[in-house]
N, C-alpha and C positions, 0 to 999 in steps of 0.2 A: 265810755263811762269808766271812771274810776282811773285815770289818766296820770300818773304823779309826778311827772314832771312840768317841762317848763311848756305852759298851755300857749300861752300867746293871747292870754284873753278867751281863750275860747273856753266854753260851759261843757265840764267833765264830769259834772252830777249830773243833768237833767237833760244835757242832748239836744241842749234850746239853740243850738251854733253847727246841728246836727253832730255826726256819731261819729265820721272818720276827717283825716286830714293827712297832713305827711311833719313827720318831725325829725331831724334828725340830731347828733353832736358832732361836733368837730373843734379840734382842737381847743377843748374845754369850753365850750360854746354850745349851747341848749339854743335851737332853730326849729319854731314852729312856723311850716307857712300858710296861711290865710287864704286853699285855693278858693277862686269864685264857685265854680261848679261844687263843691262839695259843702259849701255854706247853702242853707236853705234857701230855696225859693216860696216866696209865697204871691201866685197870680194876681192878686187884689192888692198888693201894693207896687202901685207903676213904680215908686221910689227905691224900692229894692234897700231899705233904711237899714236891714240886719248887715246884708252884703256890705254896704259904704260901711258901716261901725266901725268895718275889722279892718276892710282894705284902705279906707278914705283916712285910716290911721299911722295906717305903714309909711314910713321911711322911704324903705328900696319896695318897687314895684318887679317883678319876672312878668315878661308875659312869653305866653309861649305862643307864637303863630304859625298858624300851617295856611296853607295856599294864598299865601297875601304878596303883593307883589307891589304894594303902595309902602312908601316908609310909614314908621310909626308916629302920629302928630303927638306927643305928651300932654299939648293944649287942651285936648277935648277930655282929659280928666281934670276937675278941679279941686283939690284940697290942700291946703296950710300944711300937709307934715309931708305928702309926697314928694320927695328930692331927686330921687335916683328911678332911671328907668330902665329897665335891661330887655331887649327885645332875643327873644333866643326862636331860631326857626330853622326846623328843619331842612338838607339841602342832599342833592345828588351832588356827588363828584365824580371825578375820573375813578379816584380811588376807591369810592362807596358811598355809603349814606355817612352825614357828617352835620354837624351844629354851626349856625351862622350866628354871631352876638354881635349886638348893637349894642352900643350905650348911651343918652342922655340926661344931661342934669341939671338943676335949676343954679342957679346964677348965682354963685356964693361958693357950693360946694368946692371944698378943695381940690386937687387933682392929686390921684390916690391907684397905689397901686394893687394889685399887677398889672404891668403894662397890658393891653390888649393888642398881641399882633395882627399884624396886615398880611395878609386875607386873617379875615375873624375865623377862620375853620378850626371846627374839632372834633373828634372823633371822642363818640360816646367812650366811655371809661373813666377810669378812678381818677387820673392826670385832668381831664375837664372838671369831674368833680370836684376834687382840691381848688384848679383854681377859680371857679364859679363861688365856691363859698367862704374864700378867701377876698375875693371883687367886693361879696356881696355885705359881708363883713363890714370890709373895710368902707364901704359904701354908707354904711349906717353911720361909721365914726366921723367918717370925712364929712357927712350934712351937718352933723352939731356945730360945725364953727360956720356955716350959713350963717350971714344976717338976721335971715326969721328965727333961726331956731337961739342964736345968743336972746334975742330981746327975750323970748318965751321960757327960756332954761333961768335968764336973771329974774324975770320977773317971778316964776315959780318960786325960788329961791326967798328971795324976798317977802312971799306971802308964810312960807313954810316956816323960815326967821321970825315972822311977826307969830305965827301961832306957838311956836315954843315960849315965847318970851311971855 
């Protein structure tokens, strides 16, 4: 409650999006993320409608997976603004515990850097952070020149034109 920054949509008077989340800045950039687990659950709706609002809205998708050893399908989520998919899972190395990222994206987005090297490894720290949220960034800008997203950003336009006039 009482939140002054940049929400992400989420309800900071009333706690209706529940009470916590993770937000961070970087590089002049206010990043609220929309985790599933900390949006409310409510039993009696199979639909999970609060959850989709936030997430079925996002841009760039993070998932984080622990023990999965199937790739990630993008297919089995379906929404109009999700572009970008970052699969991030924890891994053993020789050298220690270390982060594996995947990337996929829907058919339009531009190809947008930082490059992702080969092997995806990284070791927790400020240097993955940087470039996690620089990806992730730059992942949002690169979906707006998508085909879906030009038709929907003209047509927006277009209606917002008509109501000034």
């Amino acid at each position: 409650q009482g939140f002054s920054h940049f929400r992400g949509g989420l309800d900071v008077k009333t706690n209706t999006t529940g009470t916590h989340s993770v937000y961070t800045q970087y590089r002049g950039f206010e990043i609220m993320f929309h985790v599933s687990t900390l949006l409310p659950y409510f039993p009696d709706d199979h639909q999970q409608i609060e959850r989709k609002r936030h997430l079925g809205n996002d841009v760039v998708i993070i998932l984080f997976r622990e023990g999965f050893n199937k790739p990630f399908d993008p297919t089995i989520i379906h929404s109009q603004f999700n572009h970008v998919f970052f699969v991030v899972s924890p891994v053993q190395t020789r050298k220690g515990a270390a982060y594996k990222l995947s990337m996929v994206s829907k058919y339009g987005v531009r190809v947008f850097g930082p490059h992702i090297p080969e092997p995806a490894l990284f070791k927790k720290g400020r240097k993955f952070r940087e470039f996690l949220l620089t990806k992730f960034i730059n992942a949002e800008r690169a979906s707006f020149y998508a085909p879906d997203f030009v038709g929907k950003m003209n047509n927006t336009r277009r209606i917002q034109l008509r109501e000034m006039v």
